[in-house]
C-alpha positions as CSV (number, residue, x, y, z in Angstrom):
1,X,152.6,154.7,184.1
2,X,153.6,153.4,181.0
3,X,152.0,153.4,177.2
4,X,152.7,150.2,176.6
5,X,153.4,146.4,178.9
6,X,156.7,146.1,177.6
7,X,157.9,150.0,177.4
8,X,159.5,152.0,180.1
9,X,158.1,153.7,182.6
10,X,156.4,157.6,180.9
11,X,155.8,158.1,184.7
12,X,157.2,156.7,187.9
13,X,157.5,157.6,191.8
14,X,155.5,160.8,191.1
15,X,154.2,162.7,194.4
16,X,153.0,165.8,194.4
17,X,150.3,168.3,196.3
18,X,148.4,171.4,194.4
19,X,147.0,173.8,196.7
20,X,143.6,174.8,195.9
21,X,144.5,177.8,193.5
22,X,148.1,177.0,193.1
23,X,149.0,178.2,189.5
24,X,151.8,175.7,188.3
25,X,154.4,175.2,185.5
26,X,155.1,171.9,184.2
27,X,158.5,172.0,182.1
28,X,160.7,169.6,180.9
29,X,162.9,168.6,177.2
30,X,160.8,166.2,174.9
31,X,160.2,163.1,176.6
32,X,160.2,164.2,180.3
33,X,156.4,163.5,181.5
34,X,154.8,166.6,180.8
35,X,152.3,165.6,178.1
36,X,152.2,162.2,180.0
37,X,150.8,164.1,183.1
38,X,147.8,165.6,181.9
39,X,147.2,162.7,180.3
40,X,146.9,160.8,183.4
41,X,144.9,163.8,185.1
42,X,141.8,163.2,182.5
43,X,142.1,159.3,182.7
44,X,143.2,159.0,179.6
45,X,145.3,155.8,180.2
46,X,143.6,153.0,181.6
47,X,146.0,150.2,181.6
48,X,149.8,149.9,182.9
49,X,149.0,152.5,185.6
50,X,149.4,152.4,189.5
51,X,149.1,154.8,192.6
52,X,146.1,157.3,193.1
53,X,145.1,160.7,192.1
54,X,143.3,162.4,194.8
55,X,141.5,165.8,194.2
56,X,139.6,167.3,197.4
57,X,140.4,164.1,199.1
58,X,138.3,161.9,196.6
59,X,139.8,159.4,194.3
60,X,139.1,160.4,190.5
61,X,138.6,156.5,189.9
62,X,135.4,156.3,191.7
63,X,134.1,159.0,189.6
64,X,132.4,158.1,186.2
65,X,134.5,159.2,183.3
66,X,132.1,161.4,181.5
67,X,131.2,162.8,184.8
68,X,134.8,163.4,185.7
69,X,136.3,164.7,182.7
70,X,132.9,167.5,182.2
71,X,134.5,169.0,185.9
72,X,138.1,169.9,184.3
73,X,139.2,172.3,181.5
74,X,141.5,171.7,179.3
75,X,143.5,174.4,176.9
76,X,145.4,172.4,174.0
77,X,147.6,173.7,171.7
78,X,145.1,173.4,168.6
79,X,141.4,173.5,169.7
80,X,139.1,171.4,168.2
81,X,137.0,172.8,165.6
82,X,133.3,171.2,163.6
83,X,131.5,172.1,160.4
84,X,129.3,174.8,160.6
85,X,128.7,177.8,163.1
86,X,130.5,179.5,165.5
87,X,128.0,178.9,168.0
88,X,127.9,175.2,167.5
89,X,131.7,175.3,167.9
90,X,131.5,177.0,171.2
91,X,128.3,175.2,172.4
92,X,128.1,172.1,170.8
93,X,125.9,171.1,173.4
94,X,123.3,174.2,173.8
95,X,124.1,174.7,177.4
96,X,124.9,178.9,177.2
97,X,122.7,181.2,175.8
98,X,123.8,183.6,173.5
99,X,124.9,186.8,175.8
100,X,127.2,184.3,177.7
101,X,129.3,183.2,174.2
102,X,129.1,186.7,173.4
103,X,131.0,187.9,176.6
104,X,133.4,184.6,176.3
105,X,134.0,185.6,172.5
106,X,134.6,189.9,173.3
107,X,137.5,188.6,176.1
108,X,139.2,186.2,173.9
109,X,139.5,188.8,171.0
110,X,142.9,189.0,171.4
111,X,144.0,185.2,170.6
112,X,144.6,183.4,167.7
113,X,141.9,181.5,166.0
114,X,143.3,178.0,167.1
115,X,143.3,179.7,170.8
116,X,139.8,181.2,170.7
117,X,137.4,178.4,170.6
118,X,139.5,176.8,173.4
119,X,139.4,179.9,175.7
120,X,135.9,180.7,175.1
121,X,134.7,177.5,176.0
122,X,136.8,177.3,179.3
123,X,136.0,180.4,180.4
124,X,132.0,179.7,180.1
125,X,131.8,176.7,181.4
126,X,134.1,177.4,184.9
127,X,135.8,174.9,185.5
128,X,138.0,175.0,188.9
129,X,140.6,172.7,187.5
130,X,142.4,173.9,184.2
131,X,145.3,172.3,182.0
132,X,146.8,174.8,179.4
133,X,149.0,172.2,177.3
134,X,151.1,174.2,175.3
135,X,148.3,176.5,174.2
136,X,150.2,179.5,173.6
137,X,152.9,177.3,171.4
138,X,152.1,178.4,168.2
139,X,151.6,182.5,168.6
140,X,154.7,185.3,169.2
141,X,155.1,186.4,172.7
142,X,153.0,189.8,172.7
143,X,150.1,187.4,171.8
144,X,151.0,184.7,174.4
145,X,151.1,188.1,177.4
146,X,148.0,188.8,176.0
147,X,146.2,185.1,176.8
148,X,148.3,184.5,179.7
149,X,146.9,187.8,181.3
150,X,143.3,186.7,180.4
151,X,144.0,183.7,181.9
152,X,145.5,184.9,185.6
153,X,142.2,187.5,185.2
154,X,139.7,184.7,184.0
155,X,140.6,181.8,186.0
156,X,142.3,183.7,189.2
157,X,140.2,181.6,191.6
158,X,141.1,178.1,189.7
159,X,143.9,175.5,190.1
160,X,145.8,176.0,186.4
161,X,148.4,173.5,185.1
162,X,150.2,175.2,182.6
163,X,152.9,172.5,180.5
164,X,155.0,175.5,179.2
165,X,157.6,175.9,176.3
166,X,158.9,179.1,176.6
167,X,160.4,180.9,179.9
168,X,157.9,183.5,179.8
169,X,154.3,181.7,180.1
170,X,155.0,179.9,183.3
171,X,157.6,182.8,185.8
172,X,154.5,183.9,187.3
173,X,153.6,180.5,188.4
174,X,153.4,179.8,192.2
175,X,155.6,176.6,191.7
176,X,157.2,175.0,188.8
177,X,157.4,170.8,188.3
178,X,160.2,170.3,186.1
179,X,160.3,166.9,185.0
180,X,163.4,164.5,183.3
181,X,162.4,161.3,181.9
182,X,159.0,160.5,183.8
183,X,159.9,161.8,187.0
184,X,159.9,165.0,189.7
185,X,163.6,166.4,188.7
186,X,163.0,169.5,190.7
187,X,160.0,171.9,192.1
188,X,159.6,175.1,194.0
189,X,158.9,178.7,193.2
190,X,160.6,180.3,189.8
191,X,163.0,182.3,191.8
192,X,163.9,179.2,194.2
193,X,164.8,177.0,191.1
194,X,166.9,179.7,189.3
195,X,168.8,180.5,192.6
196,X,169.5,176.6,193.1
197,X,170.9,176.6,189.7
198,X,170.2,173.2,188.9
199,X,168.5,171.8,185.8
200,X,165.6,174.7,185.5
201,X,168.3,176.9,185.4
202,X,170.1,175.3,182.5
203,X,167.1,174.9,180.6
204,X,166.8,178.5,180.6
205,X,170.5,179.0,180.4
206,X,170.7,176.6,177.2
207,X,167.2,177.8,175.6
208,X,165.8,174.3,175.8
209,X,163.0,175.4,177.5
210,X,160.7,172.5,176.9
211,X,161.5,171.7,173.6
C-alpha cells in the first residue's frame, strides 16, 4: 500500500493470520506501518493498494463499506465528541436504550474523558473485531491497567488489535507484529520475541517503544 502513486511503499509483502480471539500487539518506531495497518483494515485507502484481506474466509471488498465498517470497533486515541448530550454522544443513532448506556457508562468510570465515549460505545455495540490505536496514549499507566483490564474482561471473546506505545499495554498479548518501515520485522508471543533478542527486544531495551 502506499498514500500516494509516486511515494514509497507504507505497506508491502504483508502476510499474516489472526486466530479467532487472538489478542495482538502491533509495535513499531514512527513510520513502521502500524497506523497504516488499521487503516487498511477499515478500507480507508482505496487507491495504490494490492493483495486481499480475508476475515472468516470472505473478502472485505465484496462487502459494502458502511456495511463493513458498522461490524468492527475501533478505540482511537481521542474519541470523537458532538454538541449536546451525553446520550447523543454515545448513541448518536438511537439504537440502545437507556439501561444499556448506563451499564456501558458505570464500567468505563475509570477512564479518562477522551477514553470514555470511545469505550462505551464499543462495548454496547459488540463488535467481534476491535482496533485500540493508541487509546491509552494520553493517560499514566495506573489508568491505562485500569482500561486494559476492562478491555481483556469486556471484549475476552473478540479478536483485539492493539497498536501499543508503551511496553505495558500490549505483554499480555497472544502475539505481537512488530513492524519496520511497512513490513513484518518480527512476530511471536512476548516472551518468544524478548528471548530472540532482536529488534522487540531493543525497543524495549532503548525505550523506543513505539514512539
Amino acid at each position: 500500500m502506499k498514500y500516494g502513486a509516486d511515494l514509497g511503499y507504507a505497506l508491502k509483502n504483508i502476510n499474516l493470520t489472526i486466530n479467532p480471539g487472538e489478542k495482538i500487539g502491533i509495535v513499531g518506531r514512527t513510520g513502521a506501518g502500524k497506523s497504516s495497518l488499521a487503516k487498511v483494515l477499515f478500507r480507508l485507502i482505496h487507491e495504490n493498494i494490492s493483495g486481499s484481506i480475508l476475515i472468516d474466509g470472505q473478502d472485505i471488498s465484496e462487502f459494502g463499506v458502511g456495511d463493513y465498517r458498522a461490524r468492527l470497533g475501533m478505540i482511537p486515541q481521542e474519541s470523537s465528541m458532538f454538541d449536546g448530550s451525553i446520550r447523543r454522544n454515545l448513541d448518536p443513532l438511537h439504537q440502545f436504550n437507556i439501561e444499556e448506556m448506563w451499564a456501558s457508562l458505570i464500567k468505563c468510570n475509570m477512564a479518562e474523558l477522551q477514553q470514555l465515549f470511545g469505550l462505551c460505545r464499543v462495548i454496547m455495540r459488540r463488535r467481534r473485531i476491535i482496533v485500540l490505536d493508541e487509546a491509552t496514549a494520553n493517560v499514566d499507566l495506573e489508568i491505562d491497567k485500569s482500561v486494559q483490564e476492562l478491555i481483556r474482561k469486556e471484549f475476552s471473546g473478540c479478536t483485539v488489535l492493539t497498536i501499543a506505545h508503551r511496553l505495558e499495554t500490549i505483554m499480555n498479548s497472544d502475539r505481537i507484529v512488530v513492524m519496520d518501515k511497512g513490513t513484518v520485522a518480527e512476530i511471536g508471543t512476548p516472551q518468544e520475541l524478548l528471548a530472540k533478542d532482536g529488534m522487540f527486544a531493543q525497543l524495549v531495551k532503548t525505550s523506543d517503544f513505539g514512539q
